[in-house]
C-alpha positions as CSV (number, residue, x, y, z in Angstrom):
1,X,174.0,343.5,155.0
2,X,172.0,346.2,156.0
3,X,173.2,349.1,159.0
4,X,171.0,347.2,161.3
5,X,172.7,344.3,160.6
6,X,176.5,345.6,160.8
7,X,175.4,347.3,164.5
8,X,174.2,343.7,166.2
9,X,177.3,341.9,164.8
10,X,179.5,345.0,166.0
11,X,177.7,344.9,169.2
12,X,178.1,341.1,169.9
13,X,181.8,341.0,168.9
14,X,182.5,343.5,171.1
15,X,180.5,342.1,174.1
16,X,182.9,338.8,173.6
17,X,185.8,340.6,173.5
18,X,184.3,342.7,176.9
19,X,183.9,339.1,178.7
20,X,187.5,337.7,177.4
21,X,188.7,340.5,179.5
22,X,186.8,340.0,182.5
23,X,187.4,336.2,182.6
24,X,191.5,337.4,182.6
25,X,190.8,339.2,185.1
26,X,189.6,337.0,187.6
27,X,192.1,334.5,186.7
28,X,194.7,336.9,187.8
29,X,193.1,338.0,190.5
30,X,192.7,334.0,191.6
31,X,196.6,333.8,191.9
32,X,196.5,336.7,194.8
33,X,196.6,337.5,198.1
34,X,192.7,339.0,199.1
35,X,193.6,341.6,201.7
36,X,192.0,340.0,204.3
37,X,194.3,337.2,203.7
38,X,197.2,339.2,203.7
39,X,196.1,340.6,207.0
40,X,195.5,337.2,208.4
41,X,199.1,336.0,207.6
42,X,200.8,339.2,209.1
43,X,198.7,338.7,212.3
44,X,199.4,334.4,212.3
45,X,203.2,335.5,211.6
46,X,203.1,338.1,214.4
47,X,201.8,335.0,217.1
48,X,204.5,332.8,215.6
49,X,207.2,335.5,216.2
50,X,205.6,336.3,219.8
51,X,204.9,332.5,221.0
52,X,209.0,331.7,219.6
53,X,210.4,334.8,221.8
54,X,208.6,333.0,224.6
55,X,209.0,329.6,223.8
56,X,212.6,329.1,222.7
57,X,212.9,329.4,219.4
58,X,211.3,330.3,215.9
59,X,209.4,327.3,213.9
60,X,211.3,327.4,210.6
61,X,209.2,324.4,209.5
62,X,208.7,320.6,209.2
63,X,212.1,318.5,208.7
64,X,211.5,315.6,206.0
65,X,211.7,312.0,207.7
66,X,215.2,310.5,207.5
67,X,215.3,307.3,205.8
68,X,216.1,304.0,207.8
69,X,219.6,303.0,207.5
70,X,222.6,303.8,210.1
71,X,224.8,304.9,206.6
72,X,225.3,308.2,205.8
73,X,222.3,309.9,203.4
74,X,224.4,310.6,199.9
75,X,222.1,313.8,199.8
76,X,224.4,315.8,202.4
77,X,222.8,317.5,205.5
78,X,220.2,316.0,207.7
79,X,219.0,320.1,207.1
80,X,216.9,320.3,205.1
81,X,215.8,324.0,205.6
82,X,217.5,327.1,204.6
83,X,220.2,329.2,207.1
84,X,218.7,332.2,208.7
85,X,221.7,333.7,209.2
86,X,224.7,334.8,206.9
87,X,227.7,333.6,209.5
88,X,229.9,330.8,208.5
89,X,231.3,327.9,210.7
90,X,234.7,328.3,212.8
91,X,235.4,324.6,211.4
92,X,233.5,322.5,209.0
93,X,231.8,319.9,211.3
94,X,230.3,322.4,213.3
95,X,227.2,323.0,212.1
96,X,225.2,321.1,208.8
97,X,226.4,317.3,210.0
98,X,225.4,314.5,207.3
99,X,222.1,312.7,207.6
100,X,222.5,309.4,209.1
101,X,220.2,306.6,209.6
102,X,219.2,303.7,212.0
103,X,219.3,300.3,210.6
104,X,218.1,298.7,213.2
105,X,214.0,298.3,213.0
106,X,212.5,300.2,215.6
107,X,209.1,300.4,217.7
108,X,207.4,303.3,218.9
109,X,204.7,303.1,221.6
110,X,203.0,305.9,223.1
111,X,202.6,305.1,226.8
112,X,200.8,307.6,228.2
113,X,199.1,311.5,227.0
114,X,197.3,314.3,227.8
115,X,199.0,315.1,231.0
116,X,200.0,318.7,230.4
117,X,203.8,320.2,229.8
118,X,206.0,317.4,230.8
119,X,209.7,319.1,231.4
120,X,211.7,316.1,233.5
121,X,212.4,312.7,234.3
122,X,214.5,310.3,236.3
123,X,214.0,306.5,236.7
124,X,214.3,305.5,240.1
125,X,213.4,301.7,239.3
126,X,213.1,299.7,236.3
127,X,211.1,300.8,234.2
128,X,209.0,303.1,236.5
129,X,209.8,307.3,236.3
130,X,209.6,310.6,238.6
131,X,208.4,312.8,236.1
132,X,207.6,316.4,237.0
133,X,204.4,318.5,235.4
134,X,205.9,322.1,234.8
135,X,202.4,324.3,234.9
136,X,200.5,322.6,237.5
137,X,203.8,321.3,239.5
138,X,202.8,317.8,240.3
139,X,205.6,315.1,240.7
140,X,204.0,311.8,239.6
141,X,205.2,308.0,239.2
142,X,205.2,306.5,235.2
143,X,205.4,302.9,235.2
144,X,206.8,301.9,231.5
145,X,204.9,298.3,231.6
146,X,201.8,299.0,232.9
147,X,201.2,302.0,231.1
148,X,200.1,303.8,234.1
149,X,200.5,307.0,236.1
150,X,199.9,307.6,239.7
151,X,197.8,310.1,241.0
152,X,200.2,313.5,242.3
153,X,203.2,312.9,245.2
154,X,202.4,315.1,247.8
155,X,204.8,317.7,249.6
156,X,206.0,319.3,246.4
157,X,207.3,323.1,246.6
158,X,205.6,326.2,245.7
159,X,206.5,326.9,242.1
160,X,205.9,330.1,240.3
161,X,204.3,329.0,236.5
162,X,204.1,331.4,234.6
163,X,205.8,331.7,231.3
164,X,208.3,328.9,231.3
165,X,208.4,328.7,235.0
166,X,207.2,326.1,237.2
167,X,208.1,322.6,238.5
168,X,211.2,321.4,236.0
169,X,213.7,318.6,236.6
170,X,213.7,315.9,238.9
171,X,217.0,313.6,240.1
172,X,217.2,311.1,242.0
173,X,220.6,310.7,244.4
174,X,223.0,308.1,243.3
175,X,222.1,306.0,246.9
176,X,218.2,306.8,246.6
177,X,217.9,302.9,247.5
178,X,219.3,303.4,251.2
179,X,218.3,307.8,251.1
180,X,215.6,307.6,249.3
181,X,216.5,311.4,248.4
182,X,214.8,313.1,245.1
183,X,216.0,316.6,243.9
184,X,214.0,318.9,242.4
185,X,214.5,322.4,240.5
186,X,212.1,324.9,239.8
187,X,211.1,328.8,239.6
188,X,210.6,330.7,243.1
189,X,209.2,333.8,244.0
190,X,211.2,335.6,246.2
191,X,211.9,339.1,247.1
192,X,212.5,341.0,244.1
193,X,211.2,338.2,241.5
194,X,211.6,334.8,240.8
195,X,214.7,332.6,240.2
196,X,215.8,329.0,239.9
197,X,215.7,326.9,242.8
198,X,216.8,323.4,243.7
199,X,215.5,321.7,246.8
200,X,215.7,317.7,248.0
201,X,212.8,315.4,249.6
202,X,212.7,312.3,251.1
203,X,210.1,309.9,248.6
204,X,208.4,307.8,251.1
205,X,207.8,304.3,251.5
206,X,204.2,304.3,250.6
207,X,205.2,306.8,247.2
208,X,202.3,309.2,248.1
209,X,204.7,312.2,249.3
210,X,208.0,314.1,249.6
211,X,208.9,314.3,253.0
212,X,211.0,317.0,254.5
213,X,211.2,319.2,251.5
214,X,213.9,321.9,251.6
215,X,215.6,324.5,249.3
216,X,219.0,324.1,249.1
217,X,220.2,326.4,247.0
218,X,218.9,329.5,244.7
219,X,220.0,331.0,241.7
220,X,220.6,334.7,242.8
221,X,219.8,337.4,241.7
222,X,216.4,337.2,241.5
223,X,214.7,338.9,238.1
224,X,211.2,340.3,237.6
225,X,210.3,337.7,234.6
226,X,209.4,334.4,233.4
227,X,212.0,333.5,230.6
228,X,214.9,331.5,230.8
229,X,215.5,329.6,234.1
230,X,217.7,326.4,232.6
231,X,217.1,324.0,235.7
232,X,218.4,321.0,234.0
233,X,220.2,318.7,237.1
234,X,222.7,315.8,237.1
235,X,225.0,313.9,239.5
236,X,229.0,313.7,239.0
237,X,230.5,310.3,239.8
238,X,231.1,312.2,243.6
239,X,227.5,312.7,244.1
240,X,227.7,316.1,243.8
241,X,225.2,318.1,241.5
242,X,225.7,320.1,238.4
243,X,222.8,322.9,237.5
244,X,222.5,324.6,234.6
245,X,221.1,328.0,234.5
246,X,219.3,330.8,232.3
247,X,220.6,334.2,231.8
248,X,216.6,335.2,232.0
249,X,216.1,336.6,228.6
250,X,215.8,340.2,228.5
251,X,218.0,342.8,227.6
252,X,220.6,343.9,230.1
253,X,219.5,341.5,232.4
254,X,221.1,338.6,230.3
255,X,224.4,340.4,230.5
256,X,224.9,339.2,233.3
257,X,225.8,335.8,231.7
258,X,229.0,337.4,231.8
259,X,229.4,338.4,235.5
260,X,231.1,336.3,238.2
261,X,229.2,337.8,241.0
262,X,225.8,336.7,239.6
263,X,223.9,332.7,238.4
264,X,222.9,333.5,236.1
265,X,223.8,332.2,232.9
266,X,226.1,329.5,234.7
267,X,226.9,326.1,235.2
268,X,227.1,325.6,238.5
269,X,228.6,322.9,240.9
270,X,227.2,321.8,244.1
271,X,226.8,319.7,246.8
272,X,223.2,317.7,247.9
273,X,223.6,320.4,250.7
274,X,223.6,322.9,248.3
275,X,227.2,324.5,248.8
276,X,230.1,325.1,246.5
277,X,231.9,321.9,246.0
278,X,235.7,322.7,247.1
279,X,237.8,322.2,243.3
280,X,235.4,324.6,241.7
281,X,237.7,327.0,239.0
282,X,236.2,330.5,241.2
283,X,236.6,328.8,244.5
284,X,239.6,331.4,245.4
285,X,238.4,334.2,243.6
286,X,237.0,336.6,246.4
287,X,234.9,338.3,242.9
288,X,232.9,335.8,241.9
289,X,230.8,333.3,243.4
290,X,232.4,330.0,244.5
291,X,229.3,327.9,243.1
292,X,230.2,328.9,239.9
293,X,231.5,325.9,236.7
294,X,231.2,328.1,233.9
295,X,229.8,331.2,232.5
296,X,228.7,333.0,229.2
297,X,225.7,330.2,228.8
298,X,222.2,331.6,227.5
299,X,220.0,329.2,228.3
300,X,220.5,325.7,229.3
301,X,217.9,322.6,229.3
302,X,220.2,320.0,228.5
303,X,223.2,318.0,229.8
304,X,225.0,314.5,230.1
305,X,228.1,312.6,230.8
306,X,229.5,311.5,227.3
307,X,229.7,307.8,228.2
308,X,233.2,307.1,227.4
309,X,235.2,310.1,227.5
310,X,233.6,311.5,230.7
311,X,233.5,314.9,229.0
312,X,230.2,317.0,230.4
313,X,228.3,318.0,227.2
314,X,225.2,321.0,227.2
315,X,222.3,322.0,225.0
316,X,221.6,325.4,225.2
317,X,219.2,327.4,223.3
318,X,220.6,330.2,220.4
319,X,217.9,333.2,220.1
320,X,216.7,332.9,216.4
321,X,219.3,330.1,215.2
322,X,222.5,329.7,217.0
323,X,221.5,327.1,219.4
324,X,224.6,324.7,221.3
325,X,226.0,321.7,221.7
326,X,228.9,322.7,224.1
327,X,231.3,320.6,226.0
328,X,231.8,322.4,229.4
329,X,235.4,323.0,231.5
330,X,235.8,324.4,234.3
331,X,236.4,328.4,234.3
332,X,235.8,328.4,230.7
333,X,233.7,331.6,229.0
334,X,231.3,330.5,226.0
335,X,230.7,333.8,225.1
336,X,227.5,334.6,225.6
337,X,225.5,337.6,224.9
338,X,228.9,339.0,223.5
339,X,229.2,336.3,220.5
340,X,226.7,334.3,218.9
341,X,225.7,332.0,215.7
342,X,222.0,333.7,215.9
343,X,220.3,336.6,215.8
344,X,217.9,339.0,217.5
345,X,214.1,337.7,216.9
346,X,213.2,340.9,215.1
347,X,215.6,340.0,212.7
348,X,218.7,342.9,214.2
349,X,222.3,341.3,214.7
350,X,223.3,340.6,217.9
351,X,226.8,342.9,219.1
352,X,227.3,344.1,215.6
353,X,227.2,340.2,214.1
354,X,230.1,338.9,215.8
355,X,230.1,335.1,215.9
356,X,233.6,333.9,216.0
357,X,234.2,333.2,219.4
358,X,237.5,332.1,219.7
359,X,238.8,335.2,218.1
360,X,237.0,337.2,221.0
361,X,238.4,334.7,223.6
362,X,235.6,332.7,224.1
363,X,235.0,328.9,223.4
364,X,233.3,327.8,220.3
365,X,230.6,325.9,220.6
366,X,232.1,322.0,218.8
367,X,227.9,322.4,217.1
368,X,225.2,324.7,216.5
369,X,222.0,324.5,214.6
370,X,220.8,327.4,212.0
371,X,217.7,327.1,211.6
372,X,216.8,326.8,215.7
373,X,216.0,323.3,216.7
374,X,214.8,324.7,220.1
375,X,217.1,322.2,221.9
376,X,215.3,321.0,225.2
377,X,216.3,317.8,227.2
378,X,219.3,315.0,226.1
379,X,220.9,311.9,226.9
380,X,223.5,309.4,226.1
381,X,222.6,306.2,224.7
382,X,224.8,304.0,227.4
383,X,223.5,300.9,226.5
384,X,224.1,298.0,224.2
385,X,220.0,296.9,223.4
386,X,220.8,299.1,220.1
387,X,224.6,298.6,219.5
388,X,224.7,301.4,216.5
389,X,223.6,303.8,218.9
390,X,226.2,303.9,221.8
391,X,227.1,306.8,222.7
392,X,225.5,309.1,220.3
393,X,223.4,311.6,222.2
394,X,219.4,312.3,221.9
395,X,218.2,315.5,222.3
396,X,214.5,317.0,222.1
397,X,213.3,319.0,219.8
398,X,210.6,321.7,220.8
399,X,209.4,324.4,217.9
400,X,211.1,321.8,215.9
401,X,208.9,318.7,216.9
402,X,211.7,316.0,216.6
403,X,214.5,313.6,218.6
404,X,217.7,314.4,217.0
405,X,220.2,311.7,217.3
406,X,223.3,313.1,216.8
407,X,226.8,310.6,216.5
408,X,229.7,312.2,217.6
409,X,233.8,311.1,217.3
410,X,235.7,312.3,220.1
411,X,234.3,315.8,219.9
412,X,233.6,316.1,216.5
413,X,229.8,315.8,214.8
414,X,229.9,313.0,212.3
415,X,226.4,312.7,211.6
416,X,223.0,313.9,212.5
417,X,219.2,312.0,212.4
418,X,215.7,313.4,213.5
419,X,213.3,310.4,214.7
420,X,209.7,311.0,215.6
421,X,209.1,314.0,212.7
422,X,205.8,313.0,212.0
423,X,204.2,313.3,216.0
424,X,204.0,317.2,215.8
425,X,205.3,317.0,219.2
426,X,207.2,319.5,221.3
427,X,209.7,317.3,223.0
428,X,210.7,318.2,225.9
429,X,213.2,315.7,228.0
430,X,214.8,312.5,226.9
431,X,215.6,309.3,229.1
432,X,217.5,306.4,228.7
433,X,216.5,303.5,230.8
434,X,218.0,300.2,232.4
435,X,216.9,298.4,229.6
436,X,217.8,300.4,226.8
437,X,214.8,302.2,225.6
438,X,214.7,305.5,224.4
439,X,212.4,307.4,226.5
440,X,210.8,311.1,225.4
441,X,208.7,313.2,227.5
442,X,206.4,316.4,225.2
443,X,204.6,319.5,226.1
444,X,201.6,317.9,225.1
445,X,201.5,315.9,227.8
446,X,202.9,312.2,226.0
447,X,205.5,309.6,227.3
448,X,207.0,308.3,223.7
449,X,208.9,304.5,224.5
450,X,211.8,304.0,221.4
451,X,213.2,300.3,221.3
452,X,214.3,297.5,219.0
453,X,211.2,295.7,217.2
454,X,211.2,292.1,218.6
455,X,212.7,293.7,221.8
């Protein structure tokens, strides 16, 4: 072969040998982050971070649809995502309950949409709701069967909307047939900020307004900010009202969850006039304020009557995991910001870790939920259209877009479902009506209707 010869074949072999490398290369390359993607995920995780300090709680993903069934799941936890914290239970059945299923067939109907952030409801007759618009503050009527919505009820308050203020729950008083009375809570600016308010109306005969609107009582002090005004409202079997409250977020103001002499952070017990009803625990107290149930709460959008016990459970939400299913005495502490199952959002333990709260002297909470669920409204099931679901309680789901159903024994979590995972809905308040239907409210703006197939 001649010199000529031995240069081409030298020359081609190592031109091949020059592309092999290059085509490894890019195949490497392929498998990694570009910089602008890497840039675009820090700036998508820094929204995420931001919108969950703002919007109770931190999107730790989509749960996996429960199987239908009302046995329990032989795969353990209805969890399927991995802690965020490093803190261990006070008692086994306290966090992590088995996945459980519903048997029965159900039907889901969507009965109405698109009509904004839709925070509470109350039926006032079959099948027809008061259901409160948060941002815009309109009170409107739902009717179940007809699938329609009236336009706005007149005479509604003032509300101050930003952040997670604005219009919020809505109750109707145990004799609204004869008073025709509907409470309402919501954020008020007053001197020196805003705070939660609850004031009472007369619904007229026609439906087209409040009449009389007045404030009956406010949740002092007032706080420069727009996080964390709880607002949830109920009646006891007296008629009197129970309110939950926030403890309005930032730090130090949220220390005074712990304070006697301030509502913040508070269950608190009133009459439809608004005062302190007379057997409160702090009623003697000359401290602390005689409105006052219980204390040490963070946030609180949730709260029922267990059915057959009579025992007064709450949701409240945990920062970054940590959020509470809490059944509330009178004059008890639940610890809060002192003790907690969750952590800062930036990642930094909250009071040096501590999250036993009974060794601090405070009350555990009988669940918690690590990841966050975001915990928003919850009912009872009281009703026997779906026998294998008496007395467990429903609770929305907000950053984690479902319904849990959670069966309890006596005050123990047994078991734990999450219906509606595939809607990618925020849900905001539950309902149970007359007739037995499960009733879920979104901040999207949806009314979803849960029943028995054939029902």
């Amino acid at each position: 072969m001649t010199k000529a010869s031995w240069s081409r074949l030298l020359f081609f072999m190592m031109l091949i040998f020059v592309l092999a490398l290059a085509a490894c290369g890019n195949d490497e390359t392929s498998n990694e982050e570009s910089p602008a993607d890497s840039d675009a995920e820090t700036e998508e995780s820094a929204e995420t971070e931001e919108s969950a300090e703002t919007e109770e709680g931190v999107d730790e993903g989509t749960e996996e649809d429960a199987n239908e069934g009302t046995e329990e799941v032989s795969d353990g936890s209805a969890e399927s995502q991995p802690k965020v914290t490093e803190f261990e239970p006070a008692f086994p059945e306290q966090t992590r309950a088995p996945a459980v299923v519903t048997e029965t067939e159900l039907n889901e109907e969507v009965i109405v949409e698109g009509l904004g952030v839709l925070w509470g409801m109350a039926e006032f007759e079959p099948n027809r709701l008061l259901v409160t618009q948060r941002d815009s503050a309109e009170l409107l009527i739902v009717n179940l069967n007809e699938f329609a919505v009236s336009e706005p009820i007149e005479g509604t308050p003032e509300v101050n909307s930003e952040g997670q203020g604005g219009l919020l729950d809505v109750a109707v008083a145990p004799d609204f047939d004869e008073s025709r009375l509907v409470f309402l809570t919501f954020s008020q600016d007053v001197e020196g900020g805003t705070l939660t308010a609850v004031g009472k109306g007369v619904l007229s005969e026609d439906e087209a307004s409040l009449e009389d609107f007045e404030v009956i009582f406010q949740a002092e002090p007032a706080y420069e900010g727009d996080l964390h005004y709880g607002g949830r409202i109920i009646f006891d079997e007296d008629g009197n009202l129970f309110l939950t409250t926030g403890e309005r977020s930032d730090d130090p103001i949220r220390e005074r969850a712990q304070d006697l002499d301030a509502y913040l952070g508070k269950v608190i017990h009133i009459t439809q006039d608004g005062e302190p009803v007379g057997t409160n625990p702090f009623i003697e107290d000359e401290e602390a304020l005689d409105g006052i149930y219980s204390y040490g709460h963070r946030n609180i959008q949730g709260i029922d009557f267990h059915p057959e016990t009579g025992d007064l459970w709450i949701i409240e939400f945990g920062p970054q995991a940590g959020d509470e299913l809490n059944i509330v005495e009178p004059g008890n502490n639940y610890g809060w910001p002192i003790v907690s199952y969750g952590i800062e959002y930036t990642g930094e333990l909250i009071n040096d870790g501590i999250s036993e709260h009974e060794a601090q002297g405070f009350i555990e909470p009988r669940y918690y939920w690590d990841p966050t669920s975001a915990p928003s409204g919850s009912s009872f099931y009281d009703n026997d259209a779906i026998p294998e679901w008496e007395n467990n309680l429903f609770i929305g789901g907000l950053v984690s877009s479902y319904i849990a159903r959670v069966v309890i024994e006596g005050d123990t979590i047994v078991g734990e479902e999450r219906l509606l995972t595939d809607k990618g809905e925020r849900f905001r308040d539950i309902l149970v009506t007359e007739d037995g239907a499960l009733i879920a409210s979104t901040d999207g703006g949806a009314i979803y209707k849960i029943t028995a197939a054939g029902e």
